[in-house]
Structure formats: C-alpha cells, structure tokens
C-alpha positions as CSV (number, residue, x, y, z in Angstrom):
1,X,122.0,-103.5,6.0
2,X,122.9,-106.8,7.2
3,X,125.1,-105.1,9.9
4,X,122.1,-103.0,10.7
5,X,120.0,-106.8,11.1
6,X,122.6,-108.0,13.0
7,X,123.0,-105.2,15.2
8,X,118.5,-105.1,16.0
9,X,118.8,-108.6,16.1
10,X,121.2,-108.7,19.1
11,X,119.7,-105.7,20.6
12,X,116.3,-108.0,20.4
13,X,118.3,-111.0,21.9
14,X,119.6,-108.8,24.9
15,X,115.9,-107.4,25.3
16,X,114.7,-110.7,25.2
17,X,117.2,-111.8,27.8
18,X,117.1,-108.9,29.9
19,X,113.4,-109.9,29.9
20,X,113.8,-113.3,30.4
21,X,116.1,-112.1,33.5
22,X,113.7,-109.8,35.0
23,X,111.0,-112.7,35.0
24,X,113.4,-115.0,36.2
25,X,113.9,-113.0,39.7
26,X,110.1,-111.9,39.7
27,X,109.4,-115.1,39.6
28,X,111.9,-116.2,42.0
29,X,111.0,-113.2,44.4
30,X,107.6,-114.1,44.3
31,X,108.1,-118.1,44.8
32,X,110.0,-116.4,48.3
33,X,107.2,-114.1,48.8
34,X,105.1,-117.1,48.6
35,X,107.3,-119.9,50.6
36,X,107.3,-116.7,53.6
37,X,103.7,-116.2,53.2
38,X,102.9,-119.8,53.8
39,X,105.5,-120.1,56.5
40,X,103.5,-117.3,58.2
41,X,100.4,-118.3,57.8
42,X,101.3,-121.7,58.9
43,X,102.9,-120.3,62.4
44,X,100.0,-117.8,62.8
45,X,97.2,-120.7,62.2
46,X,99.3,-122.4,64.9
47,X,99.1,-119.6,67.6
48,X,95.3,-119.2,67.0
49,X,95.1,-122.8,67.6
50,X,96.3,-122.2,70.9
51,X,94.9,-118.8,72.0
52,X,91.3,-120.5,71.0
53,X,92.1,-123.6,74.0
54,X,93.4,-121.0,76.2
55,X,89.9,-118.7,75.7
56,X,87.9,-122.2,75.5
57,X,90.2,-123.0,79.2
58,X,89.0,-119.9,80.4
59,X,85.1,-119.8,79.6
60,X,85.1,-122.9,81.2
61,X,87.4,-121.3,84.2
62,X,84.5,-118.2,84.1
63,X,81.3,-120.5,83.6
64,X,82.6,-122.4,86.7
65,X,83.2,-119.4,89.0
66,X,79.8,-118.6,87.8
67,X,78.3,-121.5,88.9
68,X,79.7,-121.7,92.2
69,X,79.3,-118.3,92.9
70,X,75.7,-118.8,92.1
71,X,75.6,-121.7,94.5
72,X,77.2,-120.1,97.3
73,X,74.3,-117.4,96.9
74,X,71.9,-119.8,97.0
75,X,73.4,-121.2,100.1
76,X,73.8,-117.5,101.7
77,X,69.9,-117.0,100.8
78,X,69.1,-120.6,102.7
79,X,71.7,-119.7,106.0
80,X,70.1,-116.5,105.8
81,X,66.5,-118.1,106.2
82,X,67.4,-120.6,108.5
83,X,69.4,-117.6,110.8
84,X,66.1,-116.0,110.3
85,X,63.6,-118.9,111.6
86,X,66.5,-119.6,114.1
87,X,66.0,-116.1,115.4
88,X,62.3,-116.3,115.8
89,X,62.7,-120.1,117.9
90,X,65.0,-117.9,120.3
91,X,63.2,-114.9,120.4
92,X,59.9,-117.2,121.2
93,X,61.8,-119.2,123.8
94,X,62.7,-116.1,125.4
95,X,59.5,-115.1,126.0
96,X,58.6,-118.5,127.2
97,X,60.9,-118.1,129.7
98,X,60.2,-114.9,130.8
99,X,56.6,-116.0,131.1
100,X,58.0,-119.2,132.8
101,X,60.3,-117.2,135.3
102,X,57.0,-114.8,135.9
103,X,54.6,-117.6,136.4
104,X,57.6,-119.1,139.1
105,X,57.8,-115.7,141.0
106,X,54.1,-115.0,141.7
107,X,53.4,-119.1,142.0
108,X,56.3,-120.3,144.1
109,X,55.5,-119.5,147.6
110,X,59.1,-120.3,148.5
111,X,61.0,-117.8,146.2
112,X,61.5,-115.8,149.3
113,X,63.0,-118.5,151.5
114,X,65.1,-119.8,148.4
115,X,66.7,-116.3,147.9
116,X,67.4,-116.3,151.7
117,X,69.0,-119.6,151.5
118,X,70.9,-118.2,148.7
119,X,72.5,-115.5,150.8
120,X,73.4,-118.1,153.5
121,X,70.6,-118.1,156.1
122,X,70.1,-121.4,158.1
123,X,67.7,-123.9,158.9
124,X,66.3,-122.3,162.3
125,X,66.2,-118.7,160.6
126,X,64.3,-120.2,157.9
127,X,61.7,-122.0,160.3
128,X,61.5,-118.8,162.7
129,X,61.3,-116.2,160.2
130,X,59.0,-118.0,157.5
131,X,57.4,-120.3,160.0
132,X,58.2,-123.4,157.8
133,X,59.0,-127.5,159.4
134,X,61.9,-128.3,159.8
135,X,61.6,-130.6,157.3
136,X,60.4,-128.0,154.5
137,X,63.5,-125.8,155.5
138,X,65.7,-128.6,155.3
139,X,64.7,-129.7,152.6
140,X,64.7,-126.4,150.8
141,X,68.5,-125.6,152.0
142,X,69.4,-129.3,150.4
143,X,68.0,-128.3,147.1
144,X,69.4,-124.7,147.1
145,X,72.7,-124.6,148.6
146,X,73.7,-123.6,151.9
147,X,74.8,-125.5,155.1
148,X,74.6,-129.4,155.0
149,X,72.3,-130.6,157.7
C-alpha cells in the first residue's frame, strides 16, 4: 500500500508538474502574444498618426482649390459684366458714329470735292467743276491730300 502511495503520489507530482509546464508556456505564449500585440498597436497608432496630417494636408489642399476656384468664378461673373457693359459703350459708339458720319454726308457741302481730291483731281478742276475760290480749293486739297500748291 505504501508502494501504491508512492506510486499516486508521483503520478500527482508529474501531473502537477506537467501542469505547472503547460501554464508556464501559456503563460509565456501569451506574455508574446501580448509584447506583439502592443508592438502592433504601437506601429499602427503611429501610421494613423500620419495618414490623419496627410487627410488634414489635403482638406486644407481641397478647401483651398475651393476657395480659389470660387474666386476665379466670381472674377469670370465680374469680366463677364464688365465685357458685357463694354459691349454696350461700343455698340452705342457705333451708332454715334454712324449718326455722326450721316450727319457729315448730308451737312458737308464739300464731301463731293473731298472725294475728288481723294482720287487725285487738282486745284483748277476743283474751281471749274465745283465753282469753288481758289482759295477754298486750295485749301481743301491741303487738308485732304493731293498735289502741294
């Protein structure tokens, strides 16, 4: 019977070790489980640290654009006015002219002589043909080209 002690008694120590054993490398396994873990953790709360300044970089990069973009509109929408009251000065201007250059045709009694003078005719055809002075028709071949007197 003693034997038979001895015998459950070691059986119980190698359990007991066996036991001690198996809690020794859980425990170590998960002390490694845990030092990984960490060590993750740890690199992955670094890279999240810099993906969030590289978003934060470009919001500000995009919020930017944005605003310019919203300025050049602004500045299209004011060229595009101004182009617009610029095209109504010219397109009034014209008409001034045209009413000008109207006026001059059926006002100006020398439009006649100044287009002859234009296509080369002299002093004495002027004074024969539109029985001017020969000062007028000098005068009128001075201001609008021809010969020199």
């Amino acid at each position: 019977m003693i034997h038979l002690a001895n015998t459950l008694t070691s059986e119980f120590d190698d359990v007991v070790l066996m036991g001690f054993g198996i809690m020794l490398v859980a425990f170590m396994a998960t002390c490694v489980a845990i030092l990984w873990l960490s060590r993750l953790y740890w690199q992955l709360k670094r890279d999240y640290i810099t993906l969030a300044a590289l978003v934060d970089g470009n919001k500000n990069d995009i919020f930017g654009l944005c605003s310019a973009a919203l300025t050049v509109n602004e500045n299209t929408a004011t060229t595009h006015e101004q182009l617009h009251d610029l095209k109504q000065q010219v397109a009034h201007l014209l008409e001034k002219i045209n009413e000008f250059q109207q006026n001059d045709v059926v006002n100006s009694p020398y439009n006649v002589d100044i287009r002859k003078i234009r296509d080369g005719a002299s002093i004495d055809e002027l004074m024969r043909q539109s029985d001017l002075s020969y000062d007028e028709a000098a005068l009128l071949v001075r201001l609008h080209g021809g010969k020199k007197v």
